[in-house]
C-alpha positions, 0 to 999 in steps of 0.5 A: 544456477546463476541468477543471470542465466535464467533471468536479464535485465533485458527480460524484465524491460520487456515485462515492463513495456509489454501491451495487454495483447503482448506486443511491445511498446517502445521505450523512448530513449528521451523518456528520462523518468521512466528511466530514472523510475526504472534505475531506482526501483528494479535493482537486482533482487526486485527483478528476481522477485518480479520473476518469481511473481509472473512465473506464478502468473500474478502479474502480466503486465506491468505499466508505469508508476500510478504513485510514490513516496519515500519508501515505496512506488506503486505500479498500475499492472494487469493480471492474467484475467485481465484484471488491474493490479497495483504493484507495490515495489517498496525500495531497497534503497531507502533508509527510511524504514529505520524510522519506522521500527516503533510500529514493529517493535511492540507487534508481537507478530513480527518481533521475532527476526532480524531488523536491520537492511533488506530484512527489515524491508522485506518484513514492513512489505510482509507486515503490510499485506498481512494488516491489509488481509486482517482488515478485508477479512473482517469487512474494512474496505481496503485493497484487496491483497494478492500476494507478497513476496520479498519487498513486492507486495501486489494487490487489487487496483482501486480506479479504472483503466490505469487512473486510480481512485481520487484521494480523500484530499483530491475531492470535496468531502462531505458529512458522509464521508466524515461518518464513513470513515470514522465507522471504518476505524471503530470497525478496524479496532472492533473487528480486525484488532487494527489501528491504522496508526497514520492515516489522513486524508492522503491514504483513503481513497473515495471511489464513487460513494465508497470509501478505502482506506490504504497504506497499512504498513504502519498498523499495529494490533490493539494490543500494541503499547502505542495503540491508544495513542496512535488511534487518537491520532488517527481520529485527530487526524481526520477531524482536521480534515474535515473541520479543515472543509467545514463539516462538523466532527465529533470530538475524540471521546465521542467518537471511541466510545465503546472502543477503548 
C-alpha cells in the first residue's frame, strides 16, 4: 500500500490544530509563520512518523513550535493522559548534522551504519533519546524521554500549560545554581558515563529551584577520544557564566577532582 492511501497532508494539519477536546482550530490563511513552520518541518517522512507515533497513542495533540534551531524545532504537545509532551522534530533538510560527526565518530555505540543524509539524522534523534534515557536512569534531572522513532524524538515537556521552563540565561542565576549544575556534571560523568559536550547556559533550564539540563545530541561516553576535552569545556563554559553574573566558581581542576 501506498504512503498516501492511508495518510494525507490534510490529516496531519487536522493532528496539528486539533483542541484537547477534539475540536478543530482554524488556521488562519494570513497566519504565514505558522505556515512557513509547517512547510519546513512536516515534509513526507515527518508526516508518516508522526502517524506512526499517534497510531501508538503518544501524542494527541500537537500545538505550535515552543523553540528551534538549526537542526531541529521543538513542539509543545498533549498525550493521551493529558500530560504535556515536547515533540522534537529534527529537520531533514538541514546540512547541519555533517558538522556534527565528531561527537559520533569516537562512540562506539553508534559507529556502526551509514553516516550520510537522513540516516545520519535519524542516528543523531536515536543518539539523543538514548543519552537523555542513560542520564535520567542514573538521576541527572533531564527531560524525561518517551519514545524516538526516525527523526522525532518525543519527551517530558519542562514548563506549564504550553510555556516552557525559563533557561539558564532568561533568569538571574545564583551561587546555588552554580553548585547544582556543576553537581549534575560530576553526576552525568560518575554515574551515567556521560559528558554533555555542549552545554551552556542556553540548554539548562531552572524550573522553580530545579535545575535541567537539555539537549543531549552532542553527549559522548567517558570513553570517547574528546571526553576530557569537551568536558573542561563544559565546566569552562558554565564558569563563564556565572563569573559573567558575579558569583564565584571554581576553577576547572577543582571542580573534576575525582572525576578524571
Amino acid at each position: 500500500m501506498e504512503e498516501e492511501e492511508f495518510f494525507t497532508e490534510k490529516e496531519l494539519r487536522r493532528l496539528f490544530r486539533l483542541t484537547t477536546h477534539g475540536k478543530k482550530r482554524i488556521l488562519l490563511e494570513r497566519d504565514r509563520e505558522e505556515e512557513e513552520v509547517f512547510e519546513e518541518v512536516f515534509d513526507k517522512r515527518t508526516m508518516m512518523t508522526l502517524y506512526e507515533i499517534v497510531k501508538k497513542k503518544v501524542i494527541y495533540r500537537l500545538d505550535g513550535a515552543i523553540g528551534s534551531g538549526k537542526e531541529s524545532k521543538i513542539f509543545h504537545g498533549i498525550d493521551y493522559n493529558g500530560n504535556e509532551v515536547a515533540v522534537k522534530i529534527f529537520l531533514t533538510t538541514t546540512a547541519e548534522f555533517k558538522k556534527r560527526l565528531p561527537y559520533i565518530l569516537g562512540d562506539k555505540r553508534f559507529e556502526g551504519g551509514k553516516r550520510g543524509g537522513y540516516f545520519l539524522i535519524k542516528l543523531w534523534a536515536r543518539k539523543e533519546y538514548v543519552n537523555l534515557q542513560s542520564a535520567y536512569d542514573n538521576g541527572v534531572s533531564v527531560p524525561k524521554p518517551i519514545i524516538v522513532l526516525n527523526n522525532v524524538l518525543v519527551m517530558e515537556f519542562i514548563g506549564k500549560d504550553g510555556k516552557r521552563a525559563p533557561l539558564l540565561s532568561e533568569v538571574k542565576p545564583t551561587k546555588t545554581d552554580y553548585i547544582r549544575v556543576i553537581r549534575m556534571i560530576r553526576r552525568l560523568y560518575l554515574k551515567a558515563r556521560l559528558v554533555h559536550a555542549d552545554l551552556s547556559e542556553h540548554n539548562i533550564f531552572k524550573w522553580g529551584s530545579k535545575i535541567y539540563f537539555f539537549d543531549f545530541g552532542s553527549a559522548v561516553e567517558s570513553g570517547h577520544p574528546n571526553a576530557t576535552e569537551f568536558l573542561y569545556r563544559d565546566v569552562r563554559n558554565v564558569n563563564r557564566f556565572f563569573l559573567k553574573n558575579g558569583i564565584q566558581v571554581w576553577d576547572e581542576d577543582r571542580v573534576l577532582k575525582g572525576v578524571i
